[in-house]
N, C-alpha and C positions, 0 to 999 in steps of 0.2 A: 555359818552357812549363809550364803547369796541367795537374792531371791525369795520373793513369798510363798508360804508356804498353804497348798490349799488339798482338802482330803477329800475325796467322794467315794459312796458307799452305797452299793447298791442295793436293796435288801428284796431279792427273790425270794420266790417260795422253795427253793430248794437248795440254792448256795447263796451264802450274804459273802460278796467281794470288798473288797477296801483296795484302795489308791492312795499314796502321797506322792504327792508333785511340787517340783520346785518352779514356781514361774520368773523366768529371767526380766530384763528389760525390756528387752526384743518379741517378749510377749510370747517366748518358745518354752514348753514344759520339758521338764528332767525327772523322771519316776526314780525316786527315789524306794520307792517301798509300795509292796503288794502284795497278796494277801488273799485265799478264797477260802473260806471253809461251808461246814452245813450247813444250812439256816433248820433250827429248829423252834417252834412256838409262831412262826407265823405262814398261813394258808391262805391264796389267792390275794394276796396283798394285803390282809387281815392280820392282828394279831390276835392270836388262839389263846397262846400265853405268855403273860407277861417278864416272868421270871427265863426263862427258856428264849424267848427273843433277847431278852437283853445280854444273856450270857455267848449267846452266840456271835453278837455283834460286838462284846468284849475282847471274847475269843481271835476275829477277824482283826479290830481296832491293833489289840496288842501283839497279832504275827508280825502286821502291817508297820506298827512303829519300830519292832525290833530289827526287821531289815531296815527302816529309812533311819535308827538312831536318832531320830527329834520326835519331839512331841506335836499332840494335833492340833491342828488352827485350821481357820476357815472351813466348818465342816456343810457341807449338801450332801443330801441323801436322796436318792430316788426312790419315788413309790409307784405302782400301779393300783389299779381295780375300779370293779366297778362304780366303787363311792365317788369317786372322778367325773365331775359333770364340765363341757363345754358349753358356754352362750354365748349369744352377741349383745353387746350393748353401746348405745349411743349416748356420747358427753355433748351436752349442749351449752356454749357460754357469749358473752355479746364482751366484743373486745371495743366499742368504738371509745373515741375518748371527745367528749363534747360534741356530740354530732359530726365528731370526723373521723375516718378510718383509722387506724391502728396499727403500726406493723408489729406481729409477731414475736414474739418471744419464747424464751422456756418457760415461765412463767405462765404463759397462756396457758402451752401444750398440758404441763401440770395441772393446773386447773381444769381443763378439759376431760382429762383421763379421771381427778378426783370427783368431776359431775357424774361420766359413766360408774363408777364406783358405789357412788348413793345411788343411784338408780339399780344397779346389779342388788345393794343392801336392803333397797322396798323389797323387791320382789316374791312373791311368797316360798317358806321355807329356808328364808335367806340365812334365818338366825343359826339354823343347823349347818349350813354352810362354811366355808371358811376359803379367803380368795389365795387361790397361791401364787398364780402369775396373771398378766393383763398380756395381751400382743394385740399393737397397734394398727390396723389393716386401711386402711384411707381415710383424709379427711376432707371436710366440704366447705371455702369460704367465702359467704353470699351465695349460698346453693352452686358454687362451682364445683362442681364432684370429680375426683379421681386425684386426690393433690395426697402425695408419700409424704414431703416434706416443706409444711408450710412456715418454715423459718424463716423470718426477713419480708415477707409477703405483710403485704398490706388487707385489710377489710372492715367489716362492722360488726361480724360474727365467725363463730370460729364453730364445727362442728368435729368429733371423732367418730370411726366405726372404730369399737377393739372386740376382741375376741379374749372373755376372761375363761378361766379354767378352776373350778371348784370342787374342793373337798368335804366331804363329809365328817364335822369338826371333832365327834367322838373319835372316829379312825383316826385321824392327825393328832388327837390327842395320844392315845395309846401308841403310836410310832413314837411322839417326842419324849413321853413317858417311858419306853424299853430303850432312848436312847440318851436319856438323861441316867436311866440307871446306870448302865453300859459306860458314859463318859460323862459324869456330872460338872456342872459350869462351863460347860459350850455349849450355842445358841446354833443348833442345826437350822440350816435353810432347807425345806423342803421345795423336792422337784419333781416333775412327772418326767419317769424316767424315757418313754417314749418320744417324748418333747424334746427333750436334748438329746435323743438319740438319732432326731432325723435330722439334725445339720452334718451328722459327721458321716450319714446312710446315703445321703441325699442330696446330688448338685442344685444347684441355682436350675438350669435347663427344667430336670426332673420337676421340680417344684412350680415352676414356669407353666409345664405343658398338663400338668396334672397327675397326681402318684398318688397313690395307696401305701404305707407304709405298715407293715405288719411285723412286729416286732413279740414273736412266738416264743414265750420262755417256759417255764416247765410249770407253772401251778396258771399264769395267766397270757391269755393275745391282747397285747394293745395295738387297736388298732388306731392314725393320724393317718387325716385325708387333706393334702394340699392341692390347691386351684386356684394359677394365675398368680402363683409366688407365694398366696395367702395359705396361713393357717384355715382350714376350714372348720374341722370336727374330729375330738378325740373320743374312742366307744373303748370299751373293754371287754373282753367275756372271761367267763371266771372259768379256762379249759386251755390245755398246750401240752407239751410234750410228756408232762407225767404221766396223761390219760393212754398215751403211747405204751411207757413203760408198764403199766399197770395191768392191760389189758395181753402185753409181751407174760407178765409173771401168771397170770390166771392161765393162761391159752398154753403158754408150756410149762409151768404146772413149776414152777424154778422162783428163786428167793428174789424180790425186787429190786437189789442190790446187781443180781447177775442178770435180769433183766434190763436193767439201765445200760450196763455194757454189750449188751447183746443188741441194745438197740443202735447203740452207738457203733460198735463195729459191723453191723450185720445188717441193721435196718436198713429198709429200699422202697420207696413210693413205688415202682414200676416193678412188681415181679417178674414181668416178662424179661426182662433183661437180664434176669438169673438162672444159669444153667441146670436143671430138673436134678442132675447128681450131685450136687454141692449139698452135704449133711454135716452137722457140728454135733459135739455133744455138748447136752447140758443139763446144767447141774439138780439134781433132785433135791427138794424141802425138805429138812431137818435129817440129814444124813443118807436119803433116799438114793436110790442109785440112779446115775446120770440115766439119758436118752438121747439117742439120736434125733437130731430132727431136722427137716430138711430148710432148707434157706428160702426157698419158692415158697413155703407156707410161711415162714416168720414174716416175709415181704407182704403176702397177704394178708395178716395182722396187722402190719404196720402202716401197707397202704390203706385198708377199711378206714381204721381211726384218724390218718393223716387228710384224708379226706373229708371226713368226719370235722374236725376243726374248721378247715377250711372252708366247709361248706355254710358252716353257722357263722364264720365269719363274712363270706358274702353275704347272706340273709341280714346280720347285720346293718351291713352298711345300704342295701338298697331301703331297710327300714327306714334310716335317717338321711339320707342322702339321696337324691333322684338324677342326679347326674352322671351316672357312670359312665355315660358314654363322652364326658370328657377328661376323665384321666388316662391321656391322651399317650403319661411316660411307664402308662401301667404298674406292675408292683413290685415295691422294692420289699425284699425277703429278708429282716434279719431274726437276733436273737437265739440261745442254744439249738434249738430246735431247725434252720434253717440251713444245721449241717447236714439234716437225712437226707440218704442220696436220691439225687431226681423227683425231691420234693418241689423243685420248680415247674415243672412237666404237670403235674396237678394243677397249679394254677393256670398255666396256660391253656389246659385242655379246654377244648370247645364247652364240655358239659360243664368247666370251673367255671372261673374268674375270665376265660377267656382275655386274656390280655397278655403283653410283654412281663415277664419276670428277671429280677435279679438277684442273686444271693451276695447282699451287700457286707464287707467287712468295715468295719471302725476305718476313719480316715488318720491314721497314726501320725501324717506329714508331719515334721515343726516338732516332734516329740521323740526325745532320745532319751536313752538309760533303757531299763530291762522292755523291752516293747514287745520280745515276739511272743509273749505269753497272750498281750492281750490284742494281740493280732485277730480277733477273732470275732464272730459277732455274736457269738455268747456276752462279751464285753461294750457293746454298743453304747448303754446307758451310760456305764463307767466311764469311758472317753467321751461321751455327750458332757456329762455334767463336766468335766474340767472345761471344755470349749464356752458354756453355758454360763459358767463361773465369771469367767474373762467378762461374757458379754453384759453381764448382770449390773458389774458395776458395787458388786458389795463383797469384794475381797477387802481385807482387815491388811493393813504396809506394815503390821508387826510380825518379825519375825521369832518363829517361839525356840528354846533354846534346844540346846540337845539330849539327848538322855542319858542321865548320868547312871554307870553301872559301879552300884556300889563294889564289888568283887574285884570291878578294873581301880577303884578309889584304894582299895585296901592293900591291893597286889603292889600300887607307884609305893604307897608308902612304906609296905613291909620293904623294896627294892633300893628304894631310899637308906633306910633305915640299916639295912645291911649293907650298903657301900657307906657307910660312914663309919659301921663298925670295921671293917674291910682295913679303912684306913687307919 
């Protein structure tokens, strides 16, 4: 097989996905293999349990290799949660060489981002921390501020602003731990799944003018807020579309299985847009006889709570953020949860978010083989991390072999073996 071979796995609270992709020359992926099943043993980004996360993630690994027929390499994994902190930090270094200025190098930059690094490691509770990306946001030389790319530039100092993004290192530990069980002697790269999910959600333009990125999956919101191109601030809340489903199985009194489908085929932000006669049955708890019930009342379940999220997620962000009145491209809607219908109308309303919404899909362009599955922004993270992967800089040019099925090993030879008898 052509091509490096790289896997990203996204572990929700409520389904863990798997991707294999072949990356050509041309820098274009080819899905070879995918993969969703349950996620059990891990809540809100958290592992609950250790044994049960990893088997899940085994579960997804091995659908995933059995359609792509090679084995795994280059693995990232996305996480969310609360334990997910953003800061800012500044590298400080003096490039001059004998009292004369300097030009530039990679060498500098490196050393610059390794100054912000120590500085992000003083800072208190650093030790429980653990850094999983840096993003570079401007840098200043001789106090000339606003400089992208000071390569080739000459000075006597060299300053960065970056934007690190930090974990909470017991949780990263227990992910690498249910994923070392799951797939032992591969060195997962951990990613914030939201972070690679807003290149592929999110134009240049959007990110330019100012966006909110809400990225609604079923156990957690991540929420990424971009300003003027930059990375600003990643927040999490520990609430999304299960609280939907959950409050569907209480209210019509139905097993949470059939409430998940009822939300999906039936859920609506806006009742009013559902006609007063429109009644479904459904299904009663442990053998109980169905119920009628009308669509306009399941819509007003759906909208309360859909609301409900959304409203703690603005509270969120005016907590850490004071500028809303310049995200300017308003909010981009993805994740499972951003297929209920006319859940963008909530955020636009005067009493939300008041702002432009879009219910953003994964940007598939450049990517052939089975695609229309993950067509979807349930999938977001999934096609973030391969785009993320590329940009990283830390794919592995081995390619790994394919999977040998012993049954197909035995079947050449019994087939052999009989056409010699034959003759």
């Amino acid at each position: 097989m052509s091509g490096k071979i790289i896997t990203a796995i996204d572990l929700g609270s409520s389904q863990i996905s798997v991707v294999i992709a072949a990356l050509n020359d041309n820098k274009k992926f080819e899905i070879k293999g995918f993969a969703a099943v349950e996620a059990k043993g891990i809540e809100n980004g958290l592992v609950k349990d250790l044994q049960k996360a990893s088997e899940s993630i085994s579960a997804a690994l091995n659908k995933a290799k059995k359609a792509a027929e090679i084995e795994i390499n280059n693995l990232f994994v996305a996480i969310s949660g609360q334990h997910i902190v953003s800061k800012e930090a500044i590298g400080r270094i003096s490039i001059a060489n004998d009292s004369q200025p300097c030009e530039i190098n990679e060498t500098h930059i490196t050393s610059v981002i390794n100054d912000a690094k120590n500085s992000v490691k003083m800072n208190s509770n650093a030790e429980k921390l653990e850094i999983l990306d840096w993003i570079p946001q401007v840098y200043e030389i001789d106090n000339q501020p606003g400089i992208t790319n000071p390569i080739g530039m000459s000075g006597f100092s060299l300053k960065a602003h970056l934007k690190f993004v930090q974990a909470e290192q017991n949780h990263v530990r227990n992910i690498r731990k249910a994923l070392e069980m799951a797939i032992p002697k591969v060195e997962p790269k951990i990613v914030v799944g939201a972070l690679a999910a807003a290149d592929v959600v999110s134009n240049e333009d959007e990110r330019m003018l100012g966006c909110v990125i809400l990225d609604i999956g079923e156990g957690t919101t991540d929420i990424v807020i971009y300003q003027k191109s930059f990375f600003v601030k990643y927040l999490c809340l520990p609430k999304g579309g299960e609280a939907i489903t959950s409050d569907l199985a209480v209210g019509l009194r139905t097993p949470p299985i059939m409430a998940e489908d009822i939300k999906i085929e039936h859920g609506n932000a806006l009742p009013a847009t559902i006609s007063s006669d429109q009644i479904i049955d459904v299904e009663g708890i442990g053998g109980r006889a169905s119920q009628k019930r009308s669509l306009t009342w399941i819509a007003q379940l759906t909208q309360t709570r859909a609301k409900d999220i959304l409203d703690n997620c603005y509270k969120e962000i005016l907590a850490n953020f004071e500028e809303l009145d310049s995200l300017n491209a308003g909010v981009v809607l993805t994740g499972g949860t951003a297929l209920l219908n006319n859940i963008q109308f909530l955020v636009e309303d005067p009493n939300g978010f008041n702002l432009p919404c879009k219910i953003a899909y994964p940007d598939c362009k450049g990517i052939s083989g089975a695609t229309s599955q993950l067509d979807n922004p349930r999938y977001s993270s999934l096609i973030g991390i391969l785009n993320y992967a590329v940009k990283s800089g830390k794919i592995d040019d081995r390619t790994p072999g394919k999977i040998i099925d012993p049954g197909q090993v035995y079947k050449k030879i019994k087939d052999s073996f009989k056409k010699f008898i034959d003759f």
